[in-house]
C-alpha positions in Angstrom: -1.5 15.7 23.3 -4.8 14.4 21.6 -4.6 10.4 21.1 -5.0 10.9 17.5 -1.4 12.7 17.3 0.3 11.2 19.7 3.4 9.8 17.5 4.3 13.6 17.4 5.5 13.3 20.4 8.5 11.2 19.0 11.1 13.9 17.6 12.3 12.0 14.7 9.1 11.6 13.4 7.8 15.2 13.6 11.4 16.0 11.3 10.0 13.0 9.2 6.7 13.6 9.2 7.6 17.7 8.3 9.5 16.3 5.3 6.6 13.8 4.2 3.9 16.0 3.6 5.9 18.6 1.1 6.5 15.4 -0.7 3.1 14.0 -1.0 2.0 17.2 -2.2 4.6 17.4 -4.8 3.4 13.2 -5.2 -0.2 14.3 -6.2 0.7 17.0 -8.1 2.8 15.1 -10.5 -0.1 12.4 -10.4 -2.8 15.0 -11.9 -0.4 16.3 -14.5 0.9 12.9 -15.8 -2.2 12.0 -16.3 -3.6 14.8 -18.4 -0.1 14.9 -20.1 -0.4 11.5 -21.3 -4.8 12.8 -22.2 -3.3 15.5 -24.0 -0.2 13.8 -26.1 -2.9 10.8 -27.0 -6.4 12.6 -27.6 -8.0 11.1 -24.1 -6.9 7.6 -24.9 -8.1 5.8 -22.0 -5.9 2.7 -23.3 -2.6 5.1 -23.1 -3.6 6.2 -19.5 -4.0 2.9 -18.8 -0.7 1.8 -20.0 1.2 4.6 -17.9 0.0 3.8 -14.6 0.4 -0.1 -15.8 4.8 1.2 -16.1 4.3 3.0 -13.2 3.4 0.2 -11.3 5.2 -2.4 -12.7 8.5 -2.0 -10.7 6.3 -3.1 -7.6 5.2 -6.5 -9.0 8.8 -7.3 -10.3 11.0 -5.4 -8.0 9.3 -5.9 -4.6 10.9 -9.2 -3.5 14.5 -7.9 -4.1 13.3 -4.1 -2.9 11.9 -5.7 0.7 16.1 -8.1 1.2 17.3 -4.5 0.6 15.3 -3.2 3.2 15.9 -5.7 6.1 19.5 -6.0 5.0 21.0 -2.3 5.0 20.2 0.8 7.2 16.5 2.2 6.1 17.3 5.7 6.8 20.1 5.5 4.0 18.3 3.4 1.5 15.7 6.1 1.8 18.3 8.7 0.9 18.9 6.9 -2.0 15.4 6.2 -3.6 14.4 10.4 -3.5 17.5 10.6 -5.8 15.9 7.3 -8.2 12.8 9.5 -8.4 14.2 13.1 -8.5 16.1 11.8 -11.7 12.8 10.6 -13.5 10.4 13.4 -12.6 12.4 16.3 -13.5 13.5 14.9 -16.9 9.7 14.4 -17.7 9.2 17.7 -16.4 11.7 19.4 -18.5 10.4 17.8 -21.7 6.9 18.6 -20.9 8.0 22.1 -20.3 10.1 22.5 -23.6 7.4 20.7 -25.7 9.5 18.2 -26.6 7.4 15.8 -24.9 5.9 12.2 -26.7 4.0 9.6 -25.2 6.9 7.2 -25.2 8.9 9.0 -23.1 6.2 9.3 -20.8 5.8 5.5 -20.5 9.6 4.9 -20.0 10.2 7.5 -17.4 6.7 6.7 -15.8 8.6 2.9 -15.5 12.2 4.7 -14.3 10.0 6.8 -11.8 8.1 3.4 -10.5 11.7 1.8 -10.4 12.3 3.8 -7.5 9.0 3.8 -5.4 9.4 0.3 -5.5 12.8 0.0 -3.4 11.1 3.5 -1.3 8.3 1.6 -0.2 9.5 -1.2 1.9 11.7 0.5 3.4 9.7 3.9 4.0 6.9 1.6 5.8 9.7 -0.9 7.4 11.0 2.6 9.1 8.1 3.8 11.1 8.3 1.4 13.9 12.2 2.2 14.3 11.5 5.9 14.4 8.0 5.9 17.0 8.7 2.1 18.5 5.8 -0.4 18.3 3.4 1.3 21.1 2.9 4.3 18.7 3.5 2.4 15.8 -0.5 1.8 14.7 -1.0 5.6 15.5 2.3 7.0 13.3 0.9 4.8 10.2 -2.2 6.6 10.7 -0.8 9.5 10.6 1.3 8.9 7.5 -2.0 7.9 5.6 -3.7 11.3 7.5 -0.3 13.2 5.5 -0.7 11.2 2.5 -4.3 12.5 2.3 -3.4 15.9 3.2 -1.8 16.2 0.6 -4.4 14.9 -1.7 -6.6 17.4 -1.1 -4.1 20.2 -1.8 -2.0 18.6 -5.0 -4.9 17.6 -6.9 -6.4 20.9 -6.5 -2.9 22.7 -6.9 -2.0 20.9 -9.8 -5.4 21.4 -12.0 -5.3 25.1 -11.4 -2.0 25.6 -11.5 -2.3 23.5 -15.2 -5.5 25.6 -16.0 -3.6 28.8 -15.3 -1.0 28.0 -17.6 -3.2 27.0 -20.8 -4.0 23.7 -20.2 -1.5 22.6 -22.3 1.7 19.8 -22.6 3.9 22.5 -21.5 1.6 23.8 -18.0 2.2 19.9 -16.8 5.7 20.2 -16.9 5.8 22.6 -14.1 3.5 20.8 -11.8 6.0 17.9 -12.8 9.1 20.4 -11.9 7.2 21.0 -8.1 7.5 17.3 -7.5 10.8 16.8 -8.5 12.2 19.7 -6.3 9.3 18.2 -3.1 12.0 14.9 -2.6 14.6 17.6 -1.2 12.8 18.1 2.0 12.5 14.2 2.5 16.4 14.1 2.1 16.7 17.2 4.4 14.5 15.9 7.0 16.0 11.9 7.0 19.5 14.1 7.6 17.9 15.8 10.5 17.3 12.8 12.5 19.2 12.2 15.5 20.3 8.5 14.9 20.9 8.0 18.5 16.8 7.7 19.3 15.8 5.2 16.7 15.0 1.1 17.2 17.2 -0.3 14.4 15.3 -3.7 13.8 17.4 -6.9 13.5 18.7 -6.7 10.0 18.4 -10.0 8.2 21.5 -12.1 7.3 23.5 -12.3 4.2 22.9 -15.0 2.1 21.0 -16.9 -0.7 16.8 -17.7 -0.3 16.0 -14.5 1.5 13.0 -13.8 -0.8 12.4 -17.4 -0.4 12.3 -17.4 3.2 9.9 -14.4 3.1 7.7 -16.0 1.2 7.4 -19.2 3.2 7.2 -17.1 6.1 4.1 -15.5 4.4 2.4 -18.4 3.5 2.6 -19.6 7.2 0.2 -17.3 7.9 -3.5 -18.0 7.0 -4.2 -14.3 8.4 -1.8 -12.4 6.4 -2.8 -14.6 3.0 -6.2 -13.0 3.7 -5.0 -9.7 4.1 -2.9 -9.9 0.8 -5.6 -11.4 -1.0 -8.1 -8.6 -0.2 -6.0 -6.0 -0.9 -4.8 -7.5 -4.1 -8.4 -7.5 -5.6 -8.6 -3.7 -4.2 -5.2 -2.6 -5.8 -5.8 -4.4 -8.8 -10.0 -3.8 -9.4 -10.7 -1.2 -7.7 -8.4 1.9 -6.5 -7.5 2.9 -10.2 -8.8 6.6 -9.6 -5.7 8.3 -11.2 -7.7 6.7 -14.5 -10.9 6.4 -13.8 -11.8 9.8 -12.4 -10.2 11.2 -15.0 -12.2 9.5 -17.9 -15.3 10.2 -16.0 -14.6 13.8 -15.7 -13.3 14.0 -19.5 -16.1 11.5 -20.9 -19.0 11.7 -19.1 -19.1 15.4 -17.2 -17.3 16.9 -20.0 -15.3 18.7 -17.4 -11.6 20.1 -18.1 -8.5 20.1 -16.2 -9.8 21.6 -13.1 -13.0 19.9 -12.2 -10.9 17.3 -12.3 -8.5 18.3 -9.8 -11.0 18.6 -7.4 -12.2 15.0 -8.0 -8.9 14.0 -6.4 -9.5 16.6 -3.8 -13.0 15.5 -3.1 -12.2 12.0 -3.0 -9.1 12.8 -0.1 -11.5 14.6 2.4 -13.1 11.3 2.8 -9.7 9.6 2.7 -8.6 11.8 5.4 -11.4 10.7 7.7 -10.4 7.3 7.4 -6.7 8.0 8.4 -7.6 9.7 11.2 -10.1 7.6 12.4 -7.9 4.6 11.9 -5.1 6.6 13.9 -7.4 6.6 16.7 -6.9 2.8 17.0 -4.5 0.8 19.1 -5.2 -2.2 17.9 -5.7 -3.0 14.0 -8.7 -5.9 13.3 -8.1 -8.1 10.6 -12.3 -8.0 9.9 -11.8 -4.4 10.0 -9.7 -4.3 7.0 -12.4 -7.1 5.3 -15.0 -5.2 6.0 -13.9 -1.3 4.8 -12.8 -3.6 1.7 -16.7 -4.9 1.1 -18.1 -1.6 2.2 -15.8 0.2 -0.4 -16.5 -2.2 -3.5 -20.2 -1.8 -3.2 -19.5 2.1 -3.1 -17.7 2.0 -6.2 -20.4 0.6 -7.7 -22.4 3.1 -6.8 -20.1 5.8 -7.4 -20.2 4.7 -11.4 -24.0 5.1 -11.1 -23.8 9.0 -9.7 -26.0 10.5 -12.7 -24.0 13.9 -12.4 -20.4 15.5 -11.6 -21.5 17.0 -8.4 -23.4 13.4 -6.9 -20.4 11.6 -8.0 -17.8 14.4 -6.0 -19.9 14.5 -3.1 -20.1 10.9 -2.8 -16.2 10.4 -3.5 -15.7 11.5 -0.1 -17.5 7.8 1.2 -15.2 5.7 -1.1 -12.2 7.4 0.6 -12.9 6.7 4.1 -13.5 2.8 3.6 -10.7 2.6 1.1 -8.2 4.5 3.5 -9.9 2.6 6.8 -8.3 -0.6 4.5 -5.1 0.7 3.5 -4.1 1.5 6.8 -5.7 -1.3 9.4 -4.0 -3.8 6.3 -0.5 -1.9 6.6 -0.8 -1.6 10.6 -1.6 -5.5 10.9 1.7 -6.3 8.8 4.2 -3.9 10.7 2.9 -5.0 14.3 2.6 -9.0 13.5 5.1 -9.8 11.8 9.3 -10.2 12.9 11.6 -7.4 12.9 13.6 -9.2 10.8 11.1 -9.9 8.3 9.3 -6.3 7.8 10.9 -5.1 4.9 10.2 -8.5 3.4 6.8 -8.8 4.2 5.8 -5.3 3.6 7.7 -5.5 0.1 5.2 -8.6 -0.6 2.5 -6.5 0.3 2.8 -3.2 -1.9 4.0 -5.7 -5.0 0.9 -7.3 -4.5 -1.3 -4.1 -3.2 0.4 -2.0 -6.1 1.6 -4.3 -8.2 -1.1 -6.0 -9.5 -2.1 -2.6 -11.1 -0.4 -3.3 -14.4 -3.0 -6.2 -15.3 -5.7 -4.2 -13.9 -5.4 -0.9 -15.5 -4.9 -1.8 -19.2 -7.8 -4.4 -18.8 -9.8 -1.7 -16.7 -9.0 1.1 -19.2 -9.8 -1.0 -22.3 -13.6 -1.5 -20.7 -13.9 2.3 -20.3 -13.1 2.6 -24.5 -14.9 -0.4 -24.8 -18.0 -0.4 -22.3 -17.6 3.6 -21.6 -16.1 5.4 -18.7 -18.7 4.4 -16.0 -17.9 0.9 -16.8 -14.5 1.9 -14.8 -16.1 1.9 -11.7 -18.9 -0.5 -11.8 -16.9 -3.7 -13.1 -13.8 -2.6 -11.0 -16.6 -2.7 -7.8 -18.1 -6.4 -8.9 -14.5 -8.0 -9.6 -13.1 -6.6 -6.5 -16.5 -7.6 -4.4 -16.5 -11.3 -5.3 -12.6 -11.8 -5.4 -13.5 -10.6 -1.6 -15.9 -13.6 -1.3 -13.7 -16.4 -3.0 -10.6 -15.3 -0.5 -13.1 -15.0 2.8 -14.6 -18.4 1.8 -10.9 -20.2 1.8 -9.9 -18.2 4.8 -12.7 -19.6 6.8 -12.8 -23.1 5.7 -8.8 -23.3 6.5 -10.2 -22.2 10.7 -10.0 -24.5 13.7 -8.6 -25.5 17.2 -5.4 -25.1 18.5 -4.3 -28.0 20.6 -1.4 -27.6 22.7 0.4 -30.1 24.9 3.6 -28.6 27.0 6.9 -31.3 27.2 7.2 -32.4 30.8 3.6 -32.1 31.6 1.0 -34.7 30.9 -1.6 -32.8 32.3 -1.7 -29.4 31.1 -3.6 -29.6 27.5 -4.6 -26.3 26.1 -7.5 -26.1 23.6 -8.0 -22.8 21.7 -10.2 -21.7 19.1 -9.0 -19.3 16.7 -11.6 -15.8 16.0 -11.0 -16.3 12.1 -11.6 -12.3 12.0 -10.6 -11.4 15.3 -8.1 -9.2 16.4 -3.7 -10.3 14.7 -1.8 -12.0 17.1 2.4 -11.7 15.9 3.4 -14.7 13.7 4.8 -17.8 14.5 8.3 -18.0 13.8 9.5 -19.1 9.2 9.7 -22.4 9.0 13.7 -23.8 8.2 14.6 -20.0 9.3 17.8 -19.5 11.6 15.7 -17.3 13.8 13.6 -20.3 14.7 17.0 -22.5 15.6 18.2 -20.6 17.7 14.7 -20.1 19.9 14.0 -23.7 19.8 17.9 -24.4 21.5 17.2 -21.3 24.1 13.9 -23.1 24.9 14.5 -26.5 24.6 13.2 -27.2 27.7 9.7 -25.7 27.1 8.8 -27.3 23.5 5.4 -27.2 22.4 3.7 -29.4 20.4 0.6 -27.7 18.2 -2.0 -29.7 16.7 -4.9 -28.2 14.3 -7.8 -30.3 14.6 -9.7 -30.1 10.8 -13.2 -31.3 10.1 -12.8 -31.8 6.2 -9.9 -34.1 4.8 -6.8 -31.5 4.8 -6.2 -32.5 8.5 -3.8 -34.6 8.5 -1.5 -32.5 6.1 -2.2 -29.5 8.3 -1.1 -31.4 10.9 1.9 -32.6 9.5 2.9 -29.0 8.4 2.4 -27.5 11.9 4.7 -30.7 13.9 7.2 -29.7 10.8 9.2 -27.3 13.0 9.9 -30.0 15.5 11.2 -32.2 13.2 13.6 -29.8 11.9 
C-alpha cells in the first residue's frame, strides 16, 4: 500500500474513515446553503452572515474546555454517538423550516448556535480518537487522511449544494434540502462508530474524576513554549484569516456578481488545493513545528493577494494556492498536538486548540464582515491577510526570545552534565509531564532514583524565574 494511505490498512479506520466522508459532504453542503439562506432572508447582509458563523462558532470558545474533560474522561467512540444526534437535531429542523418557508433569520442564528453546540463536544473527541483507532505510528498519516476526506468532500458539497440550490430556484426553500442531505449524512458516522470491532482499538488513559481538570489542562498547556506557538498561530489564522464561508461568498455576490453556483465552485476550487495539502502532509512521518509557521506566513500573504485577483476566474484559480498552505497548517498543527502531548491529556489539549483555532471566529467574523459593508468585499481578504501576517510576527518574536540551553545534571553523578540547545523551530519532541498533576507523582516515586535537575540558562532578565519554574517539579 502507497505510504500516503497507509492508515487504511487499520480496519477500524477504513469503517471510520467510510462513514467520515458521507458526512463531510453532507458538512459542506449545509455550509453553502446556510450561507445563502441567511443572503437570501437578509438581502446579502454581509453583517448577518457574519453573525451566523459568529453562533456557529461560539460553542467552541465557550464549550471547549468542558467538551475536551468529556473527552479524556468517558469512552470517545460513545461520546461520538452522542454528538451526530446534537447535530442531526439542529440541521434537520433548519432544514424543514427552510423547506416549508417558514424560515426567519432568527431561527437561523439560534439553530446555527444549537448546531455549533454539538461540534464543539464532537471535536475533541473525533481528533482524541484517531490515535486509539490507527496507534501513534500511523497516527500523522490517518490525520492526513482525515484532512484528505475533509477536502474531498469540499470539492463535491460545495459544488453539490450550489447546483442542487440552482436547480431548485435559488430560493429559501432549495436550501432546505441541501440542509435535509446533511442531516440524514450523520447516520453513516453512527453506522460506521457501531461497526468497529472494540477489541482492536488503544483506549488512552482516561483522566481522573475530579475538580481543576480544565485547570490542569491549561497549566499543562502553558508549560509548553512550543504548543503556545502553535495555538497562537493558528488563533490569528482561525480568527483573521480562514473566514471563507463569508468571504467567498461576498466576493462572488459583490464583486463578480455571480449567483448561487459560481459560488459553489469557489468552495470547490478552493478544496483542490486543500486536498494537495492533506495529502502532501499525509506523506509525512514527522510533523515540524516551522512547518506549520511557515504554511501559516505563506498562506496570509496569499490571502492578500487573493483579495487583489481583478476577476472571478484569477481569484478561483488561485484559490487552489490558499488551500494547500492553509491545509499544510491545519494538519502539521493538529498532528504536533496528538503525537506530543499525554494520552491523558489529548482531549484536553485538543479541546484548547479548536476553541482557540475555531473559536476565536465569533470576534473575527462580525468584525471581518462589518469591513466588507464598510471597506467592500475585497477588504475581507486583504485585512484578514495583514492581521493574521503580523499577529504571526508578534507570536514568533516572543517564541524566540523565550529559547535557550538545556542544562542537565543526573542525581548520583557529578560528572555527567548535559548541555542542549533547543531548535526553537525544529522538529516536537512529547511534553514534559503538568506541573502539580498526579501523573507526574507517581513517575517521580517510580524513578526516584534517577531525578533530574533542568536548568534554562537565559540571557535577558527572566532567568531566574524560568529557572525557578522549571526546579518547581522537584520541589513539589
Amino acid at each position: 500500500m502507497s505510504p500516503t494511505f497507509r492508515a487504511l490498512r487499520v480496519r477500524n479506520y477504513r469503517i471510520y474513515a467510510a462513514g467520515a466522508v458521507v458526512s463531510n459532504v453532507g458538512t459542506w453542503m449545509q455550509r453553502v446553503a446556510q450561507d445563502w439562506l441567511v443572503l437570501q432572508l437578509t438581502a446579502n447582509s454581509g453583517t448577518a452572515l457574519g453573525i451566523t458563523t459568529g453562533l456557529q462558532f461560539l460553542p467552541m470558545l465557550v464549550l471547549s474546555p468542558l467538551a475536551g474533560v468529556v473527552a479524556d474522561r468517558f469512552p470517545k467512540r460513545k461520546v461520538l454517538v452522542a454528538t451526530q444526534l446534537m447535530m442531526v437535531i439542529p440541521a434537520a429542523m433548519l432544514g424543514i423550516l427552510a423547506v416549508t418557508g417558514w424560515a426567519e433569520a432568527w431561527h437561523v442564528y439560534v439553530l446555527a448556535f444549537l448546531f455549533g453546540t454539538g461540534t464543539a463536544f464532537d471535536a475533541p473527541a473525533r481528533q482524541s480518537f484517531v490515535v486509539e483507532m490507527v496507534g501513534t505510528d500511523d497516527l500523522a498519516n490517518a490525520v492526513g487522511l482525515n484532512s484528505a476526506s475533509f477536502n474531498t468532500a469540499r470539492i463535491i458539497g460545495p459544488a453539490a449544494a450550489g447546483g442542487l440550490i440552482a436547480v431548485l430556484g435559488s430560493g429559501v426553500s432549495a436550501t432546505g434540502w441541501a440542509i435535509l442531505i446533511n442531516a440524514a449524512s450523520y447516520l453513516a458516522v453512527i453506522w460506521s462508530l457501531r461497526q468497529m470491532d472494540p477489541r482492536s482499538l488503544h483506549p488512552a488513559k482516561r483522566a481522573e474524576r475530579g475538580r481543576g481538570a480544565v485547570r490542569e489542562g491549561i497549566r499543562y498547556v502553558r508549560s509548553r513554549p512550543d504548543l503556545l506557538l502553535l495555538l497562537a498561530t493558528v488563533f490569528f489564522v482561525g480568527t483573521f484569516g480562514m473566514n471563507f464561508q463569508m468571504t467567498t461568498a461576498l466576493m462572488a455576490t459583490e464583486v463578480f456578481d455571480k449567483g448561487a453556483g459560481a459560488y459553489g465552485l469557489l468552495g470547490s476550487m478552493m478544496a483542490v488545493g486543500s486536498l494537495a495539502g492533506a495529502l502532501l502532509a499525509a506523506r509525512r512521518s514527522r510533523p515540524r513545528l516551522r512547518i506549520v509557521v511557515v504554511a501559516a506566513v505563506v498562506f496570509a500573504v496569499a490571502e492578500v493577494l487573493l483579495g487583489l485577483m481583478p476577476s472571478y476566474w484569477t481569484f478561483a484559480i488561485f484559490l487552489p494556492v490558499v488551500g494547500l498552505f492553509a491545509l499544510t497548517m491545519i494538519t502539521t498543527a493538529n498532528a504536533t498536538i496528538q503525537l506530543t502531548v499525554l494520552p491523558e491529556m489529548r482531549g484536553r489539549v485538543a479541546a484548547l486548540y479548536m476553541m482557540i483555532f475555531m473559536g476565536g471566529t465569533p470576534a473575527g467574523a462580525p468584525l471581518i464582515g462589518w469591513m466588507g459593508e464598510v471597506l467592500g468585499a475585497r477588504s475581507t481578504l486583504v485585512g484578514g491577510g495583514l492581521i493574521t501576517l503580523a499577529g504571526i510576527a508578534v507570536a514568533l518574536i516572543a517564541y524566540l526570545r523565550s529559547s535557550g540551553l538545556v542544562v542537565r545534571r543526573e542525581t548520583g553523578r557529578p560528572l555527567s552534565l548535559t548541555v542542549a540547545s533547543r531548535d526553537p523551530l525544529g522538529e516536537a519532541e512529547p511534553a514534559s509531564l503538568p506541573l502539580n498533576s498526579q501523573a507526574q507523582r507517581s513517575e517521580r516515586d517510580a524513578a526516584a532514583d534517577e531525578t533530574v535537575e533542568q536548568i534554562v540558562v537565559r540571557r535577558d532578565h527572566h532567568a531566574q524565574r524560568h529557572r525557578e519554574r522549571q526546579q518547581a517539579p522537584e520541589r513539589a
